[in-house]
C-alpha positions as CSV (number, residue, x, y, z in Angstrom):
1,X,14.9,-0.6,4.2
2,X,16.5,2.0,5.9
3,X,13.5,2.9,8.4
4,X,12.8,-0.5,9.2
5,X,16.5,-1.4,9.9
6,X,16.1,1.7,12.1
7,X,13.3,1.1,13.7
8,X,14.6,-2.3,14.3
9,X,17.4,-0.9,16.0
10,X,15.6,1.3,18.5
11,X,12.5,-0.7,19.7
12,X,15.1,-4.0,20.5
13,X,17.1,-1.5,22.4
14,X,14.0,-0.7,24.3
15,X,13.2,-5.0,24.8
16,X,10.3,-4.5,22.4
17,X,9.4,-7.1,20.3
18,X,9.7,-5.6,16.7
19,X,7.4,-6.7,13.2
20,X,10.1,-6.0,10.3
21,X,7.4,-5.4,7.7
22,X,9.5,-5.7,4.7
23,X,6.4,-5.0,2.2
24,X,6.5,-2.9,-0.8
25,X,3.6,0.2,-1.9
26,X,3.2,0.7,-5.4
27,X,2.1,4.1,-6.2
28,X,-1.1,4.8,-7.9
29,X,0.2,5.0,-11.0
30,X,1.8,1.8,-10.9
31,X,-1.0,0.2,-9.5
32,X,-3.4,1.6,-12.2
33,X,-0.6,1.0,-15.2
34,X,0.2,-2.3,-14.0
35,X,0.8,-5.4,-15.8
36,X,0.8,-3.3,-18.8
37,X,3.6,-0.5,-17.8
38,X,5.2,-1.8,-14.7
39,X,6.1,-5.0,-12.7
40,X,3.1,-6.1,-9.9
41,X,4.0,-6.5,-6.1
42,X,4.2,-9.9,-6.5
43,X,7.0,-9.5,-9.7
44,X,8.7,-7.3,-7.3
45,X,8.5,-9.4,-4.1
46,X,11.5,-12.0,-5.0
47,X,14.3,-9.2,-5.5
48,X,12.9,-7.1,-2.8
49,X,13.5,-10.9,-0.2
50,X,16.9,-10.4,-1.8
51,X,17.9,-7.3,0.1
52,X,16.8,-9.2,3.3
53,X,20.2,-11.1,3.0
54,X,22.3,-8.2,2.0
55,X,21.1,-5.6,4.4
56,X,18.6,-7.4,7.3
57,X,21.4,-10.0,8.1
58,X,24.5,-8.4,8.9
59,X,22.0,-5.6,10.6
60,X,21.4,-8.7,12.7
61,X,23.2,-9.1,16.5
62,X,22.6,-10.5,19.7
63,X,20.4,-7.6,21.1
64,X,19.2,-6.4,17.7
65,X,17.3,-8.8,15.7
66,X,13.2,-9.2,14.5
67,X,11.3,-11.4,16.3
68,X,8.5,-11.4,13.3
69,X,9.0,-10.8,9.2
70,X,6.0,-9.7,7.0
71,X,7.0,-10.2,3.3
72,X,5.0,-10.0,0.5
73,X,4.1,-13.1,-1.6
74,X,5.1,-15.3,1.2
75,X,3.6,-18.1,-0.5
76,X,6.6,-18.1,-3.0
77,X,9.4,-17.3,0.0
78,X,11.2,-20.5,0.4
79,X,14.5,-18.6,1.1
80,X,12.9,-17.2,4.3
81,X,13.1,-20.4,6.5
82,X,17.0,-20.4,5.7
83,X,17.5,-16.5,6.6
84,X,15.5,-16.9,9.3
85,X,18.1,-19.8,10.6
86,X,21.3,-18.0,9.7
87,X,19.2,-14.7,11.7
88,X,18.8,-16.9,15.0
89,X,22.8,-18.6,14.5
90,X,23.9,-15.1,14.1
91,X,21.7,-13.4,17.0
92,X,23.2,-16.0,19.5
93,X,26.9,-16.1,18.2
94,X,27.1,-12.1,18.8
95,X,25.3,-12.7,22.4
């Protein structure tokens, strides 16, 4: 979260566009131990969308904002359309 939030940061200060890619990586042995021992990407995906309201949004200004998302199971992501809304209302309030 943190280097995507930062990298968010620096390429908008630069006019960039910016890709948040807010995707998780198992490591191998989750992958390999999976379903049995741990939770899949897809278990993982909805409380990972979560943190996109507590820590994407009020990262979120006029000059500082992604112009693209990449989530994982994004066929389950009905809460993105409404963060994605409250992301443009709060982009040009702070302008």
């Amino acid at each position: 979260m943190a280097d995507q939030l930062s990298k968010m940061k620096e390429q908008r200060a630069n006019g960039t566009y910016f890709l948040l890619s807010w995707t998780l990586t198992q490591s191998a042995v989750n992958t390999v131990s999976c379903p049995l021992l741990s939770d899949s990407i897809i278990d993982m995906a909805g409380p990972a969308r979560k943190a996109l309201y507590t820590d994407l949004l009020p990262a979120v200004s006029g000059n500082t904002y992604p112009q693209m998302i990449q989530i994982d199971d994004a066929s389950a992501a009905t809460d993105i359309i409404p963060l994605v809304l409250a992301m443009l209302y709060k982009a040009q309030a702070t302008r």
